[in-house]
C-alpha positions in Angstrom: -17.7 -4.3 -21.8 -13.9 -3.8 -20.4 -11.3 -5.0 -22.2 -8.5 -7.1 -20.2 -4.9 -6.5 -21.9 -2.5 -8.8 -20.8 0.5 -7.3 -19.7 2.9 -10.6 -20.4 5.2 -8.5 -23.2 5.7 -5.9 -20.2 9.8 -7.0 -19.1 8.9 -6.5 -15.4 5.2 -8.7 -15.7 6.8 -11.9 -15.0 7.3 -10.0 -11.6 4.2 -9.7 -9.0 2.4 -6.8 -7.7 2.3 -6.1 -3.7 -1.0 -5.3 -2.4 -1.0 -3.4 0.9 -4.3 -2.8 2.3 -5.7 -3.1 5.9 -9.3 -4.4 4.6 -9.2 -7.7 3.7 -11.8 -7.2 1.4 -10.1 -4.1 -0.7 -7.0 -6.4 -0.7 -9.0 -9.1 -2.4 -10.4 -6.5 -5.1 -7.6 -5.3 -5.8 -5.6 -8.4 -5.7 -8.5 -9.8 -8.2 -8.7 -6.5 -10.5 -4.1 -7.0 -10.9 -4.9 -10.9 -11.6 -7.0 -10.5 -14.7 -4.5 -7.9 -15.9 -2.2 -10.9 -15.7 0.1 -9.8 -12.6 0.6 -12.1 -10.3 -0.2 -10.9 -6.4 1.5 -10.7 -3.2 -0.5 -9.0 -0.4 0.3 -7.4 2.6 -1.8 -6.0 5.4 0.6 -3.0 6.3 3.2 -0.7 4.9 5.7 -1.9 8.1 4.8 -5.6 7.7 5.4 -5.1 3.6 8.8 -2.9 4.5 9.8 -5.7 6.3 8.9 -8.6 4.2 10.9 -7.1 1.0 12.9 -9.9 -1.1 15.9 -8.0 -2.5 15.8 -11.7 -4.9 12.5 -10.9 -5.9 11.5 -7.4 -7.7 8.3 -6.5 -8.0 6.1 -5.1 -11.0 3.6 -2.3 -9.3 3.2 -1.3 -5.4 -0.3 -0.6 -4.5 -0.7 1.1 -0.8 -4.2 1.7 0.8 -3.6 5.0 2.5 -7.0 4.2 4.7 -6.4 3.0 8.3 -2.0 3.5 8.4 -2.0 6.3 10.9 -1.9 10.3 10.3 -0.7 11.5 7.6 -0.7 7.3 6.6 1.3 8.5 3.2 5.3 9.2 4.6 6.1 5.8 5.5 3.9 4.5 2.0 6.2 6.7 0.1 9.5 5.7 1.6 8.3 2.2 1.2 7.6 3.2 -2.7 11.0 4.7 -3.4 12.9 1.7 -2.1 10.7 -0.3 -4.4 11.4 2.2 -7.0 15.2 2.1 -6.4 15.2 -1.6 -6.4 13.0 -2.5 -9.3 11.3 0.3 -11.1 8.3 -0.6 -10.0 6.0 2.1 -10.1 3.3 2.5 -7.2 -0.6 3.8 -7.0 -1.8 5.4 -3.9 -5.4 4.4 -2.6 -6.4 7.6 -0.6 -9.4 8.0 1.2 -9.9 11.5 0.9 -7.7 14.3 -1.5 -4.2 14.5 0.0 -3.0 17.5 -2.3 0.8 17.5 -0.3 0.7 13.6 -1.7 -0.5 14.0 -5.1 2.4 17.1 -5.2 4.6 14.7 -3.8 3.4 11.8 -6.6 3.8 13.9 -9.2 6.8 15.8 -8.5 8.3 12.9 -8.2 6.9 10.4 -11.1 6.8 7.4 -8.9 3.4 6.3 -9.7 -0.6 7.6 -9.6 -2.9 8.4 -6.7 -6.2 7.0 -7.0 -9.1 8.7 -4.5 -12.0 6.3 -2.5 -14.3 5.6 -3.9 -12.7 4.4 -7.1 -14.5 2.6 -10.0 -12.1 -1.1 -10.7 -11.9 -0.2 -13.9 -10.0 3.0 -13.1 -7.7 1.1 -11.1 -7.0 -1.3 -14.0 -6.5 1.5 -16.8 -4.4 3.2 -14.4 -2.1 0.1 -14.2 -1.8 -0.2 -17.9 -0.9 3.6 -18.0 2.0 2.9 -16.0 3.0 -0.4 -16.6 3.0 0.6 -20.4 0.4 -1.7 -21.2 
């Protein structure tokens, strides 16, 4: 049995996560795995249309990007689109990649922005990576 821990005494929690993710259906997973960790979701089905949508008045808590079906290599504009996050809120991000993008997990790591997760992930390793870097 997994146990859900709420992430309300996390300062940025009160703050949603943005889900960007072509599929519909891995938005909705992952939108429902961030819910019953207590985050509240905001989706978006692109890293241009989330770039674009950003509310300076409204920080966010984590940044999830689906590397799957953005373009080739899918990962520089998810990256930029991390840091300004990063820059604005702290928010830390996790990387959905379909296959192992070592120049990205270099990248992830060098840099301590977030995680990269590979397809096909398990939703509990999605959630325990969350709390990880969330602090939860």
């Amino acid at each position: 049995m997994t146990a859900y821990v709420s992430l309300a005494m996390i300062p940025a929690a009160g703050h949603a996560a943005l889900v960007v993710a072509a599929d519909p259906a891995l938005q909705t997973l992952i939108g429902e795995a961030l819910a019953r960790l207590g985050l509240p979701v905001r989706e978006a089905p692109s890293v241009g249309i989330a770039a674009a949508a950003l509310d300076d008045a409204s920080p966010l808590a984590l940044l999830v990007v689906d590397l799957d079906g953005h373009g080739r290599p899918p990962w520089p504009a998810a990256l930029a689109l991390a840091a300004r996050v990063w820059a604005r809120s702290g928010a830390p991000a996790v990387f959905v990649a379909p296959w192992p993008e070592p120049e990205l997990q270099a990248l992830v790591e060098r840099d301590g922005v977030g995680a990269v997760l590979y397809k096909p992930f398990r939703l509990a390793e999605l959630e325990a990576t969350v709390r990880s870097l969330l602090g939860g």
